[in-house]
PDB file with SEQRES, HELIX, SHEET and CRYST1 records, atoms N, CA, C and O in Angstrom:
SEQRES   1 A   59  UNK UNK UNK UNK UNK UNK UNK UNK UNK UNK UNK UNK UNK          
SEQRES   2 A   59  UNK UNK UNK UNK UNK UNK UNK UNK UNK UNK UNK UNK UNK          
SEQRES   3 A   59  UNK UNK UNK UNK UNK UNK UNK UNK UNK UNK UNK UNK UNK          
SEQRES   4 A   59  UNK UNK UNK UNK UNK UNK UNK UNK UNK UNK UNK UNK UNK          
SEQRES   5 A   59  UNK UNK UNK UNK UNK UNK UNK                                  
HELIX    1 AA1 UNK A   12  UNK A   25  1                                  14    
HELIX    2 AA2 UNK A   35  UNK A   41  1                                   7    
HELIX    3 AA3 UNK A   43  UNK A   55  1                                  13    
CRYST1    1.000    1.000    1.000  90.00  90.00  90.00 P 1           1          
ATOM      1  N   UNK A   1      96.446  97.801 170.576  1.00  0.00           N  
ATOM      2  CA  UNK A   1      97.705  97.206 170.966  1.00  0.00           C  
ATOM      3  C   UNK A   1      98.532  98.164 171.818  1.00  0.00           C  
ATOM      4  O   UNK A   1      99.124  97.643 172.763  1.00  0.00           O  
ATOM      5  N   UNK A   2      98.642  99.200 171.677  1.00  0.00           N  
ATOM      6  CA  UNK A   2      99.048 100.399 172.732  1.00  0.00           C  
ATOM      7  C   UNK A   2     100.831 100.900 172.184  1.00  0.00           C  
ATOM      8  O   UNK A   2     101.085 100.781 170.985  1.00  0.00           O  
ATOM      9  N   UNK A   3     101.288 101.119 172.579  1.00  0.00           N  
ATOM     10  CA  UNK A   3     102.949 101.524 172.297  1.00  0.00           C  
ATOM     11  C   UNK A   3     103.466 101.960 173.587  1.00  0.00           C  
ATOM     12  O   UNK A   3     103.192 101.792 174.776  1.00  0.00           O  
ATOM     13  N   UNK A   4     104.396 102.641 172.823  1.00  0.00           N  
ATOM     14  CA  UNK A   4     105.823 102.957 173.903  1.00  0.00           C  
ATOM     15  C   UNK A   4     105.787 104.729 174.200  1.00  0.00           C  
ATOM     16  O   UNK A   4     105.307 105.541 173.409  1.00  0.00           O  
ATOM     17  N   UNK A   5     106.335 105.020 175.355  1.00  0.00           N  
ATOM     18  CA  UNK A   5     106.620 106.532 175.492  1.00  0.00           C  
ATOM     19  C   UNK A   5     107.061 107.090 174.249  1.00  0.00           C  
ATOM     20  O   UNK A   5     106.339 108.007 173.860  1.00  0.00           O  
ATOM     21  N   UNK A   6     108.239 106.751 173.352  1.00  0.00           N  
ATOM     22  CA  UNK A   6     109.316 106.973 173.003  1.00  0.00           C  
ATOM     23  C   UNK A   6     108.486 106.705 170.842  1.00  0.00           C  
ATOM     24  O   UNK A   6     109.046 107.282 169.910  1.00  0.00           O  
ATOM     25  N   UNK A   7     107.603 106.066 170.676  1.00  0.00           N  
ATOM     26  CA  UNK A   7     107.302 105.589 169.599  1.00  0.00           C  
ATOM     27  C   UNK A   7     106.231 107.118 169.088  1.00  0.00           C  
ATOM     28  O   UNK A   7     105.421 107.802 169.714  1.00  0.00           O  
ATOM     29  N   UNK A   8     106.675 107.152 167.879  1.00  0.00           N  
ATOM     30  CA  UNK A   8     105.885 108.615 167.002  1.00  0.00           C  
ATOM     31  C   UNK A   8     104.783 107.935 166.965  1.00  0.00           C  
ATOM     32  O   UNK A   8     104.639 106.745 166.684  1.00  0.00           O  
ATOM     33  N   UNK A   9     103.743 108.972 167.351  1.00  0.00           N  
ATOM     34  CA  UNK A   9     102.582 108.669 166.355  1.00  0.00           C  
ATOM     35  C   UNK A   9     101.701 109.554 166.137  1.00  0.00           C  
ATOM     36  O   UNK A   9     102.219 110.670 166.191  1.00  0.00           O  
ATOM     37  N   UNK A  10     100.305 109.598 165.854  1.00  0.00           N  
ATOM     38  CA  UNK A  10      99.125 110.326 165.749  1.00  0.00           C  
ATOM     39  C   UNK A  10      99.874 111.010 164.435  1.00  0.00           C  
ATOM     40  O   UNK A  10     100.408 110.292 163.589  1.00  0.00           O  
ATOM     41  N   UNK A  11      99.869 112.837 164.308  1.00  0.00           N  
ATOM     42  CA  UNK A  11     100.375 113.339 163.047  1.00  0.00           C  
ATOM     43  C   UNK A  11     102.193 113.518 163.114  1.00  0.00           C  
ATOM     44  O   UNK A  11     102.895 113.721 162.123  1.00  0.00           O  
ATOM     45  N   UNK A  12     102.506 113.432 164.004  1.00  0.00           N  
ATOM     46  CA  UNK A  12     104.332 113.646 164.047  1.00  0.00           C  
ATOM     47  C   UNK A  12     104.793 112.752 163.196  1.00  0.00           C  
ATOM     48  O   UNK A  12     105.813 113.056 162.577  1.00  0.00           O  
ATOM     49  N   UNK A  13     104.291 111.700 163.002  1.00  0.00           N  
ATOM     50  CA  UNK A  13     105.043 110.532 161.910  1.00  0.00           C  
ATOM     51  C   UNK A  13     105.380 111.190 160.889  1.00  0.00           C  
ATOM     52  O   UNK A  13     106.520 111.484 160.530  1.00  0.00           O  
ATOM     53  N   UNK A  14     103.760 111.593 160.089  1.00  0.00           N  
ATOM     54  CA  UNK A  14     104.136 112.122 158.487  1.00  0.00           C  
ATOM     55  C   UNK A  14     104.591 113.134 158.606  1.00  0.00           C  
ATOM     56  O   UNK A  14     105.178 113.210 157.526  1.00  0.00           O  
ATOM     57  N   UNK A  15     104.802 114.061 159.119  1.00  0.00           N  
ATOM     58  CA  UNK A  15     104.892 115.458 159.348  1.00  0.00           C  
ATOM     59  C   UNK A  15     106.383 115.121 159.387  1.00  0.00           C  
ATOM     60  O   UNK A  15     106.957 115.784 158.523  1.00  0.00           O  
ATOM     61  N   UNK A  16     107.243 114.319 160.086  1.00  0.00           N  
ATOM     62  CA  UNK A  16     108.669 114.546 160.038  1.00  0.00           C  
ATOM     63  C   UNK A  16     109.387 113.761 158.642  1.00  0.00           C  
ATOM     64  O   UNK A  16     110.590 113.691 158.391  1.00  0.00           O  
ATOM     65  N   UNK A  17     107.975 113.078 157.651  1.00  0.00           N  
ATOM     66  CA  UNK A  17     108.686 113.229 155.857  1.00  0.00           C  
ATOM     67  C   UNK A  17     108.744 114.022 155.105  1.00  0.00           C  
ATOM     68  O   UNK A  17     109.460 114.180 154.116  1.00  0.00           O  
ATOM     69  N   UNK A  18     107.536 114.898 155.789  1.00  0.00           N  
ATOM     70  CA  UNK A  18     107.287 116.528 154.997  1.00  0.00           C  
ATOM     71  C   UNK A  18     108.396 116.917 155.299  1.00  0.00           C  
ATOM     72  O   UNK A  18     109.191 116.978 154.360  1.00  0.00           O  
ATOM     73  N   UNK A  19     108.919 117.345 156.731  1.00  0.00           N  
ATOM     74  CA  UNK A  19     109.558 118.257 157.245  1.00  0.00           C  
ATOM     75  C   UNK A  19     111.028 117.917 156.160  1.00  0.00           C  
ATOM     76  O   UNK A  19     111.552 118.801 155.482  1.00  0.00           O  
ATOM     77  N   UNK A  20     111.441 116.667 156.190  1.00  0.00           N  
ATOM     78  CA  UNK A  20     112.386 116.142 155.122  1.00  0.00           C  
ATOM     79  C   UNK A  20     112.228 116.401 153.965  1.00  0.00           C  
ATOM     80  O   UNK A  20     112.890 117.287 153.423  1.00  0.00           O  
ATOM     81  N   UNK A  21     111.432 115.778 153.405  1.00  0.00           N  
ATOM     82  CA  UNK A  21     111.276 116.500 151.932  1.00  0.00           C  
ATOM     83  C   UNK A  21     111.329 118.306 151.669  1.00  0.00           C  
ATOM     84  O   UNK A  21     111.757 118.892 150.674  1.00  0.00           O  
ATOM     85  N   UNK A  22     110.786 118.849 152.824  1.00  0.00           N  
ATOM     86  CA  UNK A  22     110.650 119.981 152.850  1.00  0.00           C  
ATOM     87  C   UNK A  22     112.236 120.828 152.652  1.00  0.00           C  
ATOM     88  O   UNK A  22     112.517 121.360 151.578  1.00  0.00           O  
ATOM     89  N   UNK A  23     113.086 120.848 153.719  1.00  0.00           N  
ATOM     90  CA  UNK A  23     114.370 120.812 153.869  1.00  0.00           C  
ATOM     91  C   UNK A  23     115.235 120.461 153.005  1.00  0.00           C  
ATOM     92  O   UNK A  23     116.168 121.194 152.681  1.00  0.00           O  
ATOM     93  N   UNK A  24     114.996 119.063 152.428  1.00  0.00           N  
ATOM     94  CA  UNK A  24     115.560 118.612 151.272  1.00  0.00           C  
ATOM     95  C   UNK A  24     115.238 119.510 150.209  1.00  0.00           C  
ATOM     96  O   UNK A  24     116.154 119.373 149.398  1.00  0.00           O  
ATOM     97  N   UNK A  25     114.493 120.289 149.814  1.00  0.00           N  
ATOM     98  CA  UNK A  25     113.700 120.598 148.778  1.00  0.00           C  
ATOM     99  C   UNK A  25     114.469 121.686 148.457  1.00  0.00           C  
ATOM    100  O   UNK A  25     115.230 121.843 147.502  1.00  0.00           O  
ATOM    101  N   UNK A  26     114.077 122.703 149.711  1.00  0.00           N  
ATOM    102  CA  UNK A  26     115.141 124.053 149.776  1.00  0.00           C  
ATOM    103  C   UNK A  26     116.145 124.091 150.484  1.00  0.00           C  
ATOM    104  O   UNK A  26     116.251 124.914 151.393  1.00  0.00           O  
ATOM    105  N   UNK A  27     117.337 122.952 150.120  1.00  0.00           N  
ATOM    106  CA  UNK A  27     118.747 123.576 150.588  1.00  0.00           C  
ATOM    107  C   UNK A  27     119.319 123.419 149.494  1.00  0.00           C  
ATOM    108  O   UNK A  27     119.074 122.555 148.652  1.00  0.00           O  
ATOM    109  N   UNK A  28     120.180 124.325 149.454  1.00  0.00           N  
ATOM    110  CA  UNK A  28     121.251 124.838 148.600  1.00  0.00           C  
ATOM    111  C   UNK A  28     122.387 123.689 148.397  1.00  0.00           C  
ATOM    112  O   UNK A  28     122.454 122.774 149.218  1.00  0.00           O  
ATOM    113  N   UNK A  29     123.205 123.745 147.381  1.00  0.00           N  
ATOM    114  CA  UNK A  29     124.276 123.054 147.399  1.00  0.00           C  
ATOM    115  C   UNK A  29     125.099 122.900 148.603  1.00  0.00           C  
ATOM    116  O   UNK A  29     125.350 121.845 149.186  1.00  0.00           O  
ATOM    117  N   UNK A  30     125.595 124.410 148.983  1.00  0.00           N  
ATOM    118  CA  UNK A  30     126.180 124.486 150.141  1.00  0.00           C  
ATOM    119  C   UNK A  30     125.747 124.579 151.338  1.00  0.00           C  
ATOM    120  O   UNK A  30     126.422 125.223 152.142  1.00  0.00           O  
ATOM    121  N   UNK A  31     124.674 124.040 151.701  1.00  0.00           N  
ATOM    122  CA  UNK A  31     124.196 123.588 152.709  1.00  0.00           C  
ATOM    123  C   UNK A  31     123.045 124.816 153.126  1.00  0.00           C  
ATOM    124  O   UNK A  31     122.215 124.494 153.975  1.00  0.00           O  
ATOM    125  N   UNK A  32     122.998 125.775 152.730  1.00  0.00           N  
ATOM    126  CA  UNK A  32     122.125 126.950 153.346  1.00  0.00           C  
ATOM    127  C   UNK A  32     120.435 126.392 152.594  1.00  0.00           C  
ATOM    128  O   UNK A  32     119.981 125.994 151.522  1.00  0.00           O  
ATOM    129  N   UNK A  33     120.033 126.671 153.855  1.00  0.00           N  
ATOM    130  CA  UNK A  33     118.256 126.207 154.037  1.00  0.00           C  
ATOM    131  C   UNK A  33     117.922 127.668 153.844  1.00  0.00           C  
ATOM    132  O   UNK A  33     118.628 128.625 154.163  1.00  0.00           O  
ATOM    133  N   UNK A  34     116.448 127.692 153.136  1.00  0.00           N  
ATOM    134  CA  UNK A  34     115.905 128.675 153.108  1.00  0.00           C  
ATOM    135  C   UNK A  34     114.536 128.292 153.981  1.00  0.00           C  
ATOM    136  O   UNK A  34     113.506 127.667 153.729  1.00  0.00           O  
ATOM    137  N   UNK A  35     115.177 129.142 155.379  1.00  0.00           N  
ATOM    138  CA  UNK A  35     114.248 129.349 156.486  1.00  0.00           C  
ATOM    139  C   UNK A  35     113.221 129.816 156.461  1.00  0.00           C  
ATOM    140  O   UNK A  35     112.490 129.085 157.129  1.00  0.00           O  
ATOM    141  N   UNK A  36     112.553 130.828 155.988  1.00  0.00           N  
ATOM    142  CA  UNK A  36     111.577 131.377 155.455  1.00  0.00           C  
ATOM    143  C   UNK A  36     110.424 130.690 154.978  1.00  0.00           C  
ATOM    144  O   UNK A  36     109.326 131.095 155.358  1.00  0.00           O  
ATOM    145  N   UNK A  37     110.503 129.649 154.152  1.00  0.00           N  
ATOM    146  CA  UNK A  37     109.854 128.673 153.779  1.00  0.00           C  
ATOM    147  C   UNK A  37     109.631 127.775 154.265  1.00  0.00           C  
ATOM    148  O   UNK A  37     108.451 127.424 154.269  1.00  0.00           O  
ATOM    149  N   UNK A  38     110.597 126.968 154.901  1.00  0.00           N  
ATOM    150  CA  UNK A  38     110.302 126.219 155.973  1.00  0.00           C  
ATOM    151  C   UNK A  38     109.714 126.399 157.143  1.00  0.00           C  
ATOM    152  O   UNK A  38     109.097 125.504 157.720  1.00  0.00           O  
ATOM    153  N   UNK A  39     109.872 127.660 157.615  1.00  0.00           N  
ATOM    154  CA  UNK A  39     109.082 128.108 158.479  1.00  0.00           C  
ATOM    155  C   UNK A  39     107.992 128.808 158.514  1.00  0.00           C  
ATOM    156  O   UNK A  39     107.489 129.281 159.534  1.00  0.00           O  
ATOM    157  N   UNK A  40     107.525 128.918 157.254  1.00  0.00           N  
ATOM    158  CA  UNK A  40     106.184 129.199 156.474  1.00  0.00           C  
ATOM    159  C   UNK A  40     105.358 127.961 156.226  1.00  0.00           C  
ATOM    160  O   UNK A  40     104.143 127.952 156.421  1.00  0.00           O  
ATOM    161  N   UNK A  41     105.964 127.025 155.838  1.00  0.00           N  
ATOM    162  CA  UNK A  41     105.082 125.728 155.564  1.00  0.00           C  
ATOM    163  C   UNK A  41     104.472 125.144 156.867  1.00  0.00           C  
ATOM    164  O   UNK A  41     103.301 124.774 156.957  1.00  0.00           O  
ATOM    165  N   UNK A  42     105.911 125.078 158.435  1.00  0.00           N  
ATOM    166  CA  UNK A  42     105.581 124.766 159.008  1.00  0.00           C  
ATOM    167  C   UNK A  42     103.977 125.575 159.862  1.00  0.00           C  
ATOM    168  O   UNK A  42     103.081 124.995 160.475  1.00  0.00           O  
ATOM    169  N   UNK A  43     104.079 126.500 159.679  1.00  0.00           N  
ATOM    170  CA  UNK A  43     103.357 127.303 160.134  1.00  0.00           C  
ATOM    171  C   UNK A  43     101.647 127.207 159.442  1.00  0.00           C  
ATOM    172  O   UNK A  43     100.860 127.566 160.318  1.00  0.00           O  
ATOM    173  N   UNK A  44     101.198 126.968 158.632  1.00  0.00           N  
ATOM    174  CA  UNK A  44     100.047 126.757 157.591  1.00  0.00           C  
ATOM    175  C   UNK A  44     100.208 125.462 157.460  1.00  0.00           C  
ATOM    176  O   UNK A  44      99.440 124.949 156.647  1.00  0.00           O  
ATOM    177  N   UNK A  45     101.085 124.630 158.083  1.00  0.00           N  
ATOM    178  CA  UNK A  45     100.461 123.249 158.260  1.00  0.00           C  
ATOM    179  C   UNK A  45      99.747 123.391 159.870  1.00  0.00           C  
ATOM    180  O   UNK A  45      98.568 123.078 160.035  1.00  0.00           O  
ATOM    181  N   UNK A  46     100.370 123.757 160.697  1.00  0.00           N  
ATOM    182  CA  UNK A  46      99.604 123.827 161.725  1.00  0.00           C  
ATOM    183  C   UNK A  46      98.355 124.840 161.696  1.00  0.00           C  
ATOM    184  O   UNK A  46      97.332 124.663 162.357  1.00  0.00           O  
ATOM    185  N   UNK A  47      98.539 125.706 161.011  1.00  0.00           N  
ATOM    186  CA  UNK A  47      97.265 126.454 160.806  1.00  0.00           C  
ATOM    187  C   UNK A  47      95.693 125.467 160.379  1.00  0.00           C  
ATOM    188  O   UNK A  47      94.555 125.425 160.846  1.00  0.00           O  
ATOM    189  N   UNK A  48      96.271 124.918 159.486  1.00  0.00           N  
ATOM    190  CA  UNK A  48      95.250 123.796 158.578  1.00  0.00           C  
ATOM    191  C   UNK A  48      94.614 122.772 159.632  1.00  0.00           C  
ATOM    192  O   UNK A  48      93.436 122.497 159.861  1.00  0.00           O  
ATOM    193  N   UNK A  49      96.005 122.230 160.284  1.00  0.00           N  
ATOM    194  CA  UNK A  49      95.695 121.319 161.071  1.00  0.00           C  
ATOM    195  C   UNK A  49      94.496 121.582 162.370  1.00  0.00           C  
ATOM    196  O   UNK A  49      93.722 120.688 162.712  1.00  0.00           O  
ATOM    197  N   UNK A  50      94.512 123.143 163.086  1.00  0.00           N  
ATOM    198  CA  UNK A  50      94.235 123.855 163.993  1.00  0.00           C  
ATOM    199  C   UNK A  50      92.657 123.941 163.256  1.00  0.00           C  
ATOM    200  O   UNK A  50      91.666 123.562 163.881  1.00  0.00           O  
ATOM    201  N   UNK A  51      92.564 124.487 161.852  1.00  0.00           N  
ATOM    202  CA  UNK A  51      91.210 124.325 161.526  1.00  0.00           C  
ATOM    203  C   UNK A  51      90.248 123.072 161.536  1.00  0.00           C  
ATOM    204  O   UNK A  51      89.101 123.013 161.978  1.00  0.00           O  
ATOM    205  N   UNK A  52      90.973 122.128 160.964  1.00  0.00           N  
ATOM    206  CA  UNK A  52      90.324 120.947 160.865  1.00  0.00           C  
ATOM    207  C   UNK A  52      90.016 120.385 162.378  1.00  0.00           C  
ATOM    208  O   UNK A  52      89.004 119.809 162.779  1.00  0.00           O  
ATOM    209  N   UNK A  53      90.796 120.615 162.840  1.00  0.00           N  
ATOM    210  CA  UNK A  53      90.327 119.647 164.388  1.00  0.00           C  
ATOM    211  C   UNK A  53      89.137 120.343 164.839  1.00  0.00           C  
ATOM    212  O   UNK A  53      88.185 119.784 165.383  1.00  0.00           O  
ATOM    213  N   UNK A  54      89.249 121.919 164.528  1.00  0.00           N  
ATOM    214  CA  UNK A  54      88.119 122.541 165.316  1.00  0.00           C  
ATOM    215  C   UNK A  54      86.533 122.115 164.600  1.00  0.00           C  
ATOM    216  O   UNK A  54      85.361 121.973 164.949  1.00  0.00           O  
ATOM    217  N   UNK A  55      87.450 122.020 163.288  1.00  0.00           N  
ATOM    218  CA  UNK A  55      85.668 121.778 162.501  1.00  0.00           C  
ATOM    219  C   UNK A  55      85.511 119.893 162.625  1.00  0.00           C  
ATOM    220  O   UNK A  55      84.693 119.308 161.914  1.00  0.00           O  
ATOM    221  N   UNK A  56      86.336 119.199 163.531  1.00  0.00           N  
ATOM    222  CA  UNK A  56      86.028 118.326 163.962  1.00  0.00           C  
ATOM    223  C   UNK A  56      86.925 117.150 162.629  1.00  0.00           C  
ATOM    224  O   UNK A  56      86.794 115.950 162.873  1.00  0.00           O  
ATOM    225  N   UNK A  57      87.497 117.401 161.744  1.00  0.00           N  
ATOM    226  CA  UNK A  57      87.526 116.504 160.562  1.00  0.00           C  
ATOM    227  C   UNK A  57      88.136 115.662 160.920  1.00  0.00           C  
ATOM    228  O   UNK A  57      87.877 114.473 160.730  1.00  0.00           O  
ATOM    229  N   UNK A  58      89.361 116.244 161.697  1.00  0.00           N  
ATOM    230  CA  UNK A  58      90.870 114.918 162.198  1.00  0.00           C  
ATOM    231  C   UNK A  58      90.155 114.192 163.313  1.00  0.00           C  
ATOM    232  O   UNK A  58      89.239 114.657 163.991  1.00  0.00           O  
ATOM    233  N   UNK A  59      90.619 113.159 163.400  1.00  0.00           N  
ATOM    234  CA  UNK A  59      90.013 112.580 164.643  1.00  0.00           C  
ATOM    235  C   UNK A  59      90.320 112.868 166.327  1.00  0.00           C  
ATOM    236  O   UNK A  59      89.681 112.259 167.184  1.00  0.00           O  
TER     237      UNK A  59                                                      
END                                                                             
């Protein structure tokens, strides 16, 4: 059926509920994110992701 410029897809979809849940997960009452982690997760998700494509798994 095809889509739009502008429409998420392939892995960005789920990846921006993680990224939410993620964020959600570690912020503080007062609003402070713990960056570190978030930018650790993000990082070893793309790592994972970077393996699998090479060993062919993702499509």
């Amino acid at each position: 059926m095809g889509g739009t410029p502008s429409q998420i897809t392939g892995p960005t979809g789920p990846m921006t509920v993680v990224s939410a849940a993620i964020i959600g997960t570690h912020s503080s009452a007062t609003g402070e994110v713990n960056m570190a982690l978030i930018a650790g997760t993000f990082i070893l998700a793309g790592i994972f992701e970077s393996v699998l494509g090479l060993l062919r798994v993702l499509g």
